[in-house]
N, C-alpha and C positions, 0 to 999 in steps of 0.2 A: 232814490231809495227812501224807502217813509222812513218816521224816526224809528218805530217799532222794528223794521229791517235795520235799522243804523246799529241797536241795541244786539241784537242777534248777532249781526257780523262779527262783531267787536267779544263776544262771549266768544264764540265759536271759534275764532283765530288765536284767542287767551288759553279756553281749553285744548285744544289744539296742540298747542305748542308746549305747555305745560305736562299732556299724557304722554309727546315726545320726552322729558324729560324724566318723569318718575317712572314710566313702563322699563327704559334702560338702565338704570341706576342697578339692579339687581343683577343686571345680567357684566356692568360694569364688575359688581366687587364676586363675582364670579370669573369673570377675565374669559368670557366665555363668545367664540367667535360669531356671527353676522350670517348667512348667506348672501355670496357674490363680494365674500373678501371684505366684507365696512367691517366697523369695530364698533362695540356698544359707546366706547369710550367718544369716539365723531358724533355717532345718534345723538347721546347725550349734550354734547358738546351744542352742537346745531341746534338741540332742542331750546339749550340756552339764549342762545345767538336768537333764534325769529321770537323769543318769549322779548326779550331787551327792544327787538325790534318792535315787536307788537304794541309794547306801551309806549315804544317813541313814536310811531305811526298812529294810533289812538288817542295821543294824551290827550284832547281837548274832550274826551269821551270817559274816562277815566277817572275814579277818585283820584288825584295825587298823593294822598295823604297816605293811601295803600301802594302808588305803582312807583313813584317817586323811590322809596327805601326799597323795594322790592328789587326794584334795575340796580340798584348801586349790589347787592346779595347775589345778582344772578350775574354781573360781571363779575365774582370774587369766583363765582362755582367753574365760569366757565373757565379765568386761571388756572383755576388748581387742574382742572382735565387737560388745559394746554400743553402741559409739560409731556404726560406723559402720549396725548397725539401726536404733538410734532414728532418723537420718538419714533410711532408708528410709521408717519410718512417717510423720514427721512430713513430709515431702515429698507420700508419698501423701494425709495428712488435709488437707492445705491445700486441695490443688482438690477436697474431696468436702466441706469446710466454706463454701469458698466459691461452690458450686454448691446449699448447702444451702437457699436463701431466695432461688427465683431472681425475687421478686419485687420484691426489692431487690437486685439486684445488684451486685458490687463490680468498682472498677476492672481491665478486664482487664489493663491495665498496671504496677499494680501485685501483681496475683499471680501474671503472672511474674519480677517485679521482684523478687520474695521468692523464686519457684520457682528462680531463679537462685543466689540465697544458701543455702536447702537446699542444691541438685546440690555447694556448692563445700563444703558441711561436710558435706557424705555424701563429697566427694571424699577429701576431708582425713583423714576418718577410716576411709576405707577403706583406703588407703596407711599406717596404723597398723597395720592389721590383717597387712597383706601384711610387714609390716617384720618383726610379732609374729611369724608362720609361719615368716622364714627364720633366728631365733635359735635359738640353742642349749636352750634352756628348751625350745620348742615342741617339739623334734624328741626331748627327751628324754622330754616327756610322751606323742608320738605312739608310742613305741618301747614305753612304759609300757601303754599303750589297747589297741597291737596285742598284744601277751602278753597279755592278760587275755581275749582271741580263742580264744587256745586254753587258757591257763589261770586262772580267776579263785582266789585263795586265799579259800577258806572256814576259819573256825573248828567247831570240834567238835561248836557246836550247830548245825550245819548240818545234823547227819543225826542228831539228837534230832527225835523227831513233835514238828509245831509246827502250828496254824492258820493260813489266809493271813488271816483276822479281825484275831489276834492282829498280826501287822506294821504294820497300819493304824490300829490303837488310838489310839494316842499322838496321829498328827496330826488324827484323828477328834475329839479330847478338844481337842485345841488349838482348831480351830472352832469344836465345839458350847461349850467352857466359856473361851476363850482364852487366851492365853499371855504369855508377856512381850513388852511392846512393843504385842501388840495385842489389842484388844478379842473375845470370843466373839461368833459372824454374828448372834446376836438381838439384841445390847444399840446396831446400832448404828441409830443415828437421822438423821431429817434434819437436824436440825442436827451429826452429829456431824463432829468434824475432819476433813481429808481425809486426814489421816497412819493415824487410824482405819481408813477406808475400804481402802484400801494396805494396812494390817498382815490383814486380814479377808481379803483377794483372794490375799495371800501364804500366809495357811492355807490359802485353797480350793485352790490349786495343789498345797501339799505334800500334802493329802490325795487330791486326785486323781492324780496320780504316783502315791501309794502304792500308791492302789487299783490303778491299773493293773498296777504289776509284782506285785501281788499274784494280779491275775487276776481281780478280784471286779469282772465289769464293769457293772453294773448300778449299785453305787455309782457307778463310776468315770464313769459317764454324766451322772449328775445334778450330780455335783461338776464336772464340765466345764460345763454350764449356768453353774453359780453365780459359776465361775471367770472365766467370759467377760461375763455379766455385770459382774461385779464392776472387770470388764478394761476394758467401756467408760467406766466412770465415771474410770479411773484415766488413758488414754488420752484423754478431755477434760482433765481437770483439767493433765496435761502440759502437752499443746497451748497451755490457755488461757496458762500461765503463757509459754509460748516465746513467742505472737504479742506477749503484753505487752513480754516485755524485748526482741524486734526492735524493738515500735513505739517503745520510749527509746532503742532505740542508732540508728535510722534513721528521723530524724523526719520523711523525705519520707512514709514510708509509717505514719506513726501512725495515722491516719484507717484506713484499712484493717486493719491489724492491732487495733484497738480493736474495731471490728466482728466479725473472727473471734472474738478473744477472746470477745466476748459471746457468741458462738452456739457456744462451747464451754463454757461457762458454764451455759448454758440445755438442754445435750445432757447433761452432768452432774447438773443436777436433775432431768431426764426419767428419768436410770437410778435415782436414789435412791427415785423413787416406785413405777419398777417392782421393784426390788427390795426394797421394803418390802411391796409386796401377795405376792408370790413367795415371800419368805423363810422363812416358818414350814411353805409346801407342800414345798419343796424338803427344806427341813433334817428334816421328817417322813420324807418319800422313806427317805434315806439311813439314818435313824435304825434302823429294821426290818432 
């Protein structure tokens, strides 16, 4: 890739990721639904996620002095949207875990009795969110996003020939040999911890991000596989742990929330085994 390609890519992934972020924002403090069921509130969210991405994948392309403070602003933006997604998800997983066994069915009264508790802490924390958008921080970061619209500040090796290989290296090496905090995707096992599991789904993301604004889609394919995988295992193990501490703080509904728990419990070992027969096909894929 010439340097004058290096420069464009590197624009193109920043604006990119940045019109994912300000095109939803409106449609967030509107609370106004997605076609095919997303939330502006995810859009948003995500758009965060590959912008932090994109400057950790480009830094050596990048002013610091701009993307540096910038990542530390857009990890703050994507907290505050956190609260009230997980809300989202975990609301949705309730009645798709408890329609999971409908051989044994559970009280329908109590999982609205819980679906009520969700709606009132997706409420809770979406009035967070809305609080978050009309400070002064927000408005400085959004003034921040929109310039980078028309100008992203590159460094000098922006237009030094570079490969789009080369940018994805780093989190490529984090996966296949791991990093700190988490284990490399081969070494992990069925027994191993689920913080393990977590640190392994957090490389498969940053490597797929990378690949993306890299351009290199064929990785960036298979890394999505492993990612989403990796995503339902992480996605039970939440859940399981939420229906637990409902069923101690509201012991009308223990009986019910014990049950979920179990059968997110049991949807967690199901991903562990598929992605132990998957893992060495996958991570071959990408290796090439």
């Amino acid at each position: 890739m010439a340097g004058e390609a290096a420069a464009g890519l590197v624009t193109a992934a920043v604006r990119r990721s940045v019109a994912q972020i300000l095109t939803h924002e409106p449609l967030v403090r509107l609370d106004a639904p997605l076609p095919g069921g997303d939330s502006p509130v995810h859009r948003m969210r995500v758009g965060c996620r590959r912008l932090r991405s994109d400057l950790r994948t480009f830094a050596p392309l990048l002013d610091q002095r701009w993307s540096s403070p910038l990542r530390a602003e857009l990890r703050w933006l994507a907290g505050l949207l956190g609260g009230a997604r997980d809300a989202e998800v975990q609301r949705a997983r309730l009645w798709s875990t408890a329609a999971a066994d409908p051989a044994h069915p559970l009280d329908p009264a109590d999982v609205a009795a819980l679906d009520r508790l969700l709606a009132a802490r997706r409420a809770a924390a979406y009035d967070e969110v809305l609080a978050g958008l009309d400070t002064a921080r927000y408005a400085a970061l959004a003034e921040r996003l929109a310039a980078a619209s028309a100008h992203v500040p590159l460094s000098d090796a922006a237009f030094v020939p570079v490969s789009p290989a080369k940018s994805v290296r780093r989190p490529l090496r984090h996966l296949r040999r791991g990093r700190h905090g988490a284990p490399a995707a081969r070494d992990l096992t069925a027994s191993s911890p689920d913080v393990d599991w977590h640190g392994v789904r957090i490389s498969a993301k940053r490597a797929r991000y990378a690949a993306e604004a890299a351009g290199l889609r064929r990785r960036a394919r298979v890394l999505a596989e492993l990612q989403d995988l990796l995503g339902e295992h992480q996605d039970a193990v939440v859940a399981a742990a939420l229906w637990q501490r409902l069923g101690r703080e509201h012991g009308a509904l223990a009986v019910a929330c014990g049950r979920l728990a179990e059968r997110e419990f049991a949807a967690a070992r199901a991903v562990r085994t598929r992605y132990l027969r998957k893992e060495g096909t996958l991570l071959i894929a990408f290796r090439r």
